[in-house]
C-alpha positions in Angstrom: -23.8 110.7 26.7 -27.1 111.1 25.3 -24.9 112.1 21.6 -23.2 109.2 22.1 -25.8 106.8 22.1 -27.2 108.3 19.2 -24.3 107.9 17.0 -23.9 104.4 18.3 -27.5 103.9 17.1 -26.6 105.1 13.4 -23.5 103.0 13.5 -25.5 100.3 13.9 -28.2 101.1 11.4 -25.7 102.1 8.7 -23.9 98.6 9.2 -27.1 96.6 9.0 -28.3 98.7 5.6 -24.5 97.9 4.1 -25.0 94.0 5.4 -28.6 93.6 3.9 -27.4 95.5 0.8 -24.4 93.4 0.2 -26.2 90.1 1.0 -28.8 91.4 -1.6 -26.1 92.1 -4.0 -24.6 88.0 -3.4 -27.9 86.6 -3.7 -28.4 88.0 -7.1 -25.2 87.7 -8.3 -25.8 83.7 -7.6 -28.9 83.8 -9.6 -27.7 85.7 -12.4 -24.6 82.8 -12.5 -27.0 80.1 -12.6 -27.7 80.8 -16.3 -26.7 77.7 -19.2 -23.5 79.3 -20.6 -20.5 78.4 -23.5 -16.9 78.4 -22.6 -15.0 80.0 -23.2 -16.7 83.6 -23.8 -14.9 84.0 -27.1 -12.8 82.4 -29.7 -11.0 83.9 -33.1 -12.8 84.2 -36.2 -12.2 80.9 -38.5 -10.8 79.1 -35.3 -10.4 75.5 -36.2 -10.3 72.3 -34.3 -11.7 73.3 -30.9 -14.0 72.7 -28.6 -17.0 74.8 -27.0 -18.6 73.7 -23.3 -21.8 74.7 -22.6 -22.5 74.2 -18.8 -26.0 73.8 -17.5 -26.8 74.4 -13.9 -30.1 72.9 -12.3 -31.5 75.7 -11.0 -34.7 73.7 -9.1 -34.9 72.4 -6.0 -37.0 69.6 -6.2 -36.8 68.4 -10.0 -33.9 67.5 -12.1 -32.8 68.3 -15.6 -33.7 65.5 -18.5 -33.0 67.2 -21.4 -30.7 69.9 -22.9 -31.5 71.3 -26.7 -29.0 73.3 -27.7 -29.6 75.4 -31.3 -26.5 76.3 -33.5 -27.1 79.1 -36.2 -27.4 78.0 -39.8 -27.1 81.5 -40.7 -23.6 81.7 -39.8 -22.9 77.8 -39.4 -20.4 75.9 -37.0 -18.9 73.3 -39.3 -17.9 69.8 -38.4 -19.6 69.8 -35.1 -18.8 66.5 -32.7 -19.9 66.0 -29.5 -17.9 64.1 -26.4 -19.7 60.8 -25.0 -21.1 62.0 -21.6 -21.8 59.1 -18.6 -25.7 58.5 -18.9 -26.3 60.6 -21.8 -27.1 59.8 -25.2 -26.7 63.2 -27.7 -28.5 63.2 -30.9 -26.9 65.8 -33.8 -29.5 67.0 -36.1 -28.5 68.7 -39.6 -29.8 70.9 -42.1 -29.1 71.9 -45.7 -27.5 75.8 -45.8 -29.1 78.3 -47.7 -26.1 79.0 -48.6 -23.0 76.4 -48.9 -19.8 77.5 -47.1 -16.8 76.8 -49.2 -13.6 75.6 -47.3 -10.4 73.9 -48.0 -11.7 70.8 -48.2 -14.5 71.6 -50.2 -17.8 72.7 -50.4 -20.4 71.9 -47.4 -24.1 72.3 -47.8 -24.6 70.7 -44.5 -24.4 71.5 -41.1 -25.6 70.9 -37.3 -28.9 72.3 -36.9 -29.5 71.2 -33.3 -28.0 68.8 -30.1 -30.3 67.1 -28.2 -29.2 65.5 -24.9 -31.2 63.0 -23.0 -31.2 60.3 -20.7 -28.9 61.5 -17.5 -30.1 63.7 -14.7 -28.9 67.1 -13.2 -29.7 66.8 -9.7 -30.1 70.0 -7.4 -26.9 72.0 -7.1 -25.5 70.4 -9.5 -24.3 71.3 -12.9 -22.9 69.4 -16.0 -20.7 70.4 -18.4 -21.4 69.0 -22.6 -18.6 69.7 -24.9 -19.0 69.7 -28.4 -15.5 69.9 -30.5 -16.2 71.6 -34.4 -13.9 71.8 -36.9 -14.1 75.8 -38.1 -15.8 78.3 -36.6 -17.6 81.0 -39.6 -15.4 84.4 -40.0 -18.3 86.8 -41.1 -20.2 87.5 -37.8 -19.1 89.2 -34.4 -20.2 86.9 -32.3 -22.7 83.0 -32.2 -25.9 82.6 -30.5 -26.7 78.8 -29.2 -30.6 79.3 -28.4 -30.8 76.5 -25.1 -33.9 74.9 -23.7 -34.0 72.9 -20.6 -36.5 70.4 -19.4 -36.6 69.4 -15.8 -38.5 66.1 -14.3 -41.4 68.3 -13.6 -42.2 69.5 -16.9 -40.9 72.6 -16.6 -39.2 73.9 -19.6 -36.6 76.8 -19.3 -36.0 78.8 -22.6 -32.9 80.3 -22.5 -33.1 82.2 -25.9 -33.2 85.9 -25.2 -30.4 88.4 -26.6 -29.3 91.0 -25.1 -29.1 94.1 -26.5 -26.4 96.5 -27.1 -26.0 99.1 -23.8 -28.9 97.5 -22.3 -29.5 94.8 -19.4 -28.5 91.4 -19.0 -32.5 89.7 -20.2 -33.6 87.0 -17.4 -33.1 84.0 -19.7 -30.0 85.0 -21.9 -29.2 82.5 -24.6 -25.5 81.2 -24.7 -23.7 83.5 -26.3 -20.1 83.2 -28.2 -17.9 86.6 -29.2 -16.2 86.1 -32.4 -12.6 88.5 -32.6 -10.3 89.4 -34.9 -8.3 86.5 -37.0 -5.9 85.4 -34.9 -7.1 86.8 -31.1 -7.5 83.4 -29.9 -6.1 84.5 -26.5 -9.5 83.5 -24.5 -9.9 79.8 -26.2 -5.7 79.5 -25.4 -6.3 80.7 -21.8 -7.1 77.4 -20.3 -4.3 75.3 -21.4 -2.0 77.9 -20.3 -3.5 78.2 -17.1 -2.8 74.5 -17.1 0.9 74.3 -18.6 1.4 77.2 -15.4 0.1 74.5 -13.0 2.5 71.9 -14.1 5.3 74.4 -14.3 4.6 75.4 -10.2 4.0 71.4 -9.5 7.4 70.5 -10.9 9.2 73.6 -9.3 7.3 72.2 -6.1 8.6 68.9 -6.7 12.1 69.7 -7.3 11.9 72.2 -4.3 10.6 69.2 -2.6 13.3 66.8 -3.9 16.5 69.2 -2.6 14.7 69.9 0.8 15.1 65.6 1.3 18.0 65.9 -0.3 19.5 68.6 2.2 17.2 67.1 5.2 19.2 63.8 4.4 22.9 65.5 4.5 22.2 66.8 7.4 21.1 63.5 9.6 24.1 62.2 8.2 26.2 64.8 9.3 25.0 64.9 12.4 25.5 61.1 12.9 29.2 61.6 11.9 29.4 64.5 14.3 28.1 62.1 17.5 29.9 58.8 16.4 33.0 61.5 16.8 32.4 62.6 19.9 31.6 59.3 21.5 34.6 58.3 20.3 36.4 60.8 22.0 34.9 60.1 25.1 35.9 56.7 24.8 39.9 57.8 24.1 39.3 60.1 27.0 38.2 57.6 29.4 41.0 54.9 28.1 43.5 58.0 28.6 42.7 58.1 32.4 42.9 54.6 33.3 
C-alpha cells in the first residue's frame, strides 16, 4: 500500500507540473499574439493592386489606443498607397521624394508614402481593429518590407513596435510588422483568403441545394403518405357499404 500511495503522489505532482507548464506555455503564446501585425505574412515580388491589413490589438487594460503610425520603407517603396475609410478614424498619408525614382509602366515616380497616421477612434480593451491600406505595386528588389508601428494609448503610453528580428534568433518583444517578399509569381499567401472564401460559398450552395432536395423529398413523401390514407379510408368505406 505504502508504494501505492507513493506513485499516486507522483501522478499527481507530474500532472500539476504538465498543467502549470502548459498554462505557462498559453499565457505566453497570448502575449506574443497580441503584437500589431500585416496580413497576410507575404505577397509576390511586384504584386500589384492589393491590399495589406495591419491589425492592432489593445494590449492595456485600462487605456485605449488613439493613434496608430505606421512607417513604409522609402528605401524599397510601396507605390500608389490608398487607405480604406475606417468608422471614427481620420488617416493622414505623408510622402516623400525617393532617393532614387522607381521607373514603372506608367512612368517615372519620385514620390511615395512615407508614413500613415491614424487618429480620432478608440481601441478599447480586448479589442482590436483592423486598417487596410490597398497599393498599387509592391518593389521586386528586396526579400521582405518592414512597416516600423507606434501606438499611443489614452494614457500616454507609447508602444514602439520597430524591432527586427534577426536571422536564427528570437522573436524581439516589440517586432515591427513585417512583410515576406517571394518569388515573381508565388502569390499563393495574398490568394489564400479569397479562396478560403470562394470554398465557403461552394460548401453554402452545396448545403443549400442539399437543403433544397431534403424539402423536396420531405414533401413527396407527406404527399405520399396522404395518398396512401385517403386509400385506405376509402376502403374502409367500400368495406363497410359491402356488409350492409
Amino acid at each position: 500500500m505504502p508504494a501505492v500511495s507513493a506513485t499516486r503522489r507522483t501522478l499527481r505532482r507530474a500532472a500539476t507540473v504538465t498543467a502549470v507548464t502548459a498554462a505557462s506555455v498559453l499565457v505566453a503564446a497570448g502575449v506574443a499574439s497580441a503584437h500589431v501585425t500585416v496580413h497576410p505574412e507575404s505577397y509576390a515580388k511586384g504584386a500589384t493592386d492589393g491590399v495589406l491589413t495591419f491589425r492592432v490589438p489593445n494590449e492595456e487594460n485600462t487605456a485605449a489606443t488613439t493613434k496608430v503610425q505606421v512607417y513604409l520603407p522609402t528605401d524599397h517603396p510601396v507605390l500608389g498607397v490608398l487607405v480604406t475609410p475606417q468608422d471614427g478614424w481620420t488617416a493622414k498619408v505623408t510622402t516623400t521624394k525617393l532617393k532614387t525614382p522607381v521607373k514603372t509602366d506608367d512612368g517615372t515616380i519620385t514620390e511615395a508614402a512615407s508614413e500613415i497616421t491614424w487618429t480620432g477612434g478608440k481601441i478599447g480593451a480586448g479589442q482590436y481593429q483592423d486598417f487596410d491600406v490597398a497599393f498599387g505595386q509592391l518593389p521586386e528588389d528586396t526579400d521582405q518590407l518592414t512597416f516600423k508601428t507606434l501606438q499611443t494609448y489614452s494614457d500616454g503610453k507609447v508602444v514602439r513596435w520597430i524591432e527586427e528580428a534577426q536571422s536564427g534568433g528570437d522573436e524581439p518583444e516589440n517586432p515591427a510588422p513585417t512583410l515576406k517578399l517571394t518569388a515573381a509569381g508565388d502569390d499563393s499567401a495574398a490568394s489564400a483568403a479569397p479562396a478560403a472564401k470562394a470554398s465557403a460559398k461552394a460548401t453554402a450552395a452545396a448545403a443549400d441545394s442539399s437543403d433544397s432536395t431534403a424539402r423536396g423529398l420531405g414533401i413527396a413523401g407527406l404527399i405520399v403518405g396522404a395518398l396512401g390514407l385517403a386509400a385506405a379510408g376509402f376502403a374502409v368505406v367500400r368495406t363497410r357499404g359491402a356488409r350492409s
